[in-house]
C-alpha positions, -999 to +999 in steps of 0.1 A: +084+135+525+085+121+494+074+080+486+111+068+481+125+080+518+099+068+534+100+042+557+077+011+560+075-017+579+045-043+577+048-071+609+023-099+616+020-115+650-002-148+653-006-174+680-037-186+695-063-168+718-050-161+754-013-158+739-014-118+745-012-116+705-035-087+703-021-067+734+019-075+720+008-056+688-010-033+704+021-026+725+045-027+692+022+004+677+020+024+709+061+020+708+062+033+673+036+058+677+043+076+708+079+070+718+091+066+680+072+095+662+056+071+634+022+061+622+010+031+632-017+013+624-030-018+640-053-042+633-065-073+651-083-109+641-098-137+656-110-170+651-145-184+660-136-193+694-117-162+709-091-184+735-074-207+720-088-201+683-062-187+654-054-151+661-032-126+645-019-087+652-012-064+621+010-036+625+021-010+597+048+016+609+056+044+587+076+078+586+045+086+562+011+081+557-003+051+557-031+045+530-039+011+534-044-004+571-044-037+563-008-061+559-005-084+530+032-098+530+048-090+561+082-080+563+084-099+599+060-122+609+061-138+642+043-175+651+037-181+682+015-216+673+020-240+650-019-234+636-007-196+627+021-216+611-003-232+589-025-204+585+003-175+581+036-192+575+034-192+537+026-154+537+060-139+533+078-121+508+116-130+495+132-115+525+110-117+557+119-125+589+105-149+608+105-150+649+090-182+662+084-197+692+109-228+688+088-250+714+052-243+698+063-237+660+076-268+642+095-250+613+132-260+609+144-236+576+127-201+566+115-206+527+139-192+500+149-160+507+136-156+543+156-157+574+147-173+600+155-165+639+140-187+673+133-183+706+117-206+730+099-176+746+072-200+762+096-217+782+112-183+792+080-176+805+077-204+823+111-201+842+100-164+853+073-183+867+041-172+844+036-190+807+014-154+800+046-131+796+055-151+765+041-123+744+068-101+763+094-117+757+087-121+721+087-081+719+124-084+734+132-108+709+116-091+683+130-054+696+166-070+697+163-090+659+149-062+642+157-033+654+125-019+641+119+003+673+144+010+702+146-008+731+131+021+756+108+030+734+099-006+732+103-010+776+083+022+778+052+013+758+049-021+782+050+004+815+021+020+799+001-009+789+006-035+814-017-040+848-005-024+872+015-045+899+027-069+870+060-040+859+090-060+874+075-096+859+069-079+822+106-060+825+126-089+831+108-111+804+112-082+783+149-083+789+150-122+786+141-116+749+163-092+740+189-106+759+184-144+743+181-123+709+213-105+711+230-134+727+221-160+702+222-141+670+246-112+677+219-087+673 
């Protein structure tokens, strides 16, 4: 496939330790890689102090091969804390898109060029009855405003990557994203 039809998508998603950062993007990549056909790769980082230090998940998706494993101006990027706002928030090319978490992310217009989209996926969380799922319903929201990868390919990767005995909570925040994504912005 030559350089010019493939496709590439670099996405960031950074919060804070005990967020479920690092297990959202791992779930994005399994969604790409085994229910979409691409190449992911996915990369993780952490601050000092694991929970509740900065943390961040890198995903590249790709029809192709990807050379380089690391993301440098993401295409989305996703805050989920206000420090990964200060830390990540001025890492974005002309036309990123940027999900945040509207309750933990003070950030009222994207910067030129950017769009921006938000969810209170916290609360959400909370109303289901656990604040842990917020990471869930961030993949809804982020499944429903992009449209990078499909919706079951999306719901698929979290059945195979979730404990066991948790499926019905993780579905339905699942759908609270993309429902509040679709509803809000028409996507």
């Amino acid at each position: 496939m030559s350089e010019s039809a493939e496709s590439r998508h670099e996405l960031r998603i950074a919060g804070f330790g005990g967020q479920g950062i690092v297990l959202a993007g791992n779930i994005l990549g399994k969604a790409a890689a085994l229910f979409e056909g691409l190449n992911a790769v996915f990369t993780q980082s952490y601050g000092p102090e694991a929970r509740g230090g900065a943390c961040s998940a890198d995903v590249i998706l790709s029809s192709g091969v990807v050379h380089y494993p690391r993301v440098l101006r993401p295409q989305v990027l996703v805050l989920m804390s206000e420090e990964a706002r200060n830390t990540y928030g001025s890492q974005v090319n002309d036309s990123t898109i940027i999900l945040i978490d509207e309750d933990l992310v003070n950030l009222e217009e994207a910067p030129a060029g950017s769009f921006l989209y938000k969810i209170p996926a916290t609360r959400i969380a909370e109303k289901l009855g656990r604040a842990i799922v917020a990471n869930i319903v961030m993949l809804g929201f982020i499944t429903s405003v992009t449209g990078m990868i499909a919706y079951e390919s999306m719901k698929q990767a979290i059945l195979a990557s979730i404990p066991a005995g948790t499926e019905a909570l993780n579905l339905k925040a699942f759908e609270e994203g993309f429902r509040y994504g679709k509803d809000r912005y028409g996507k």
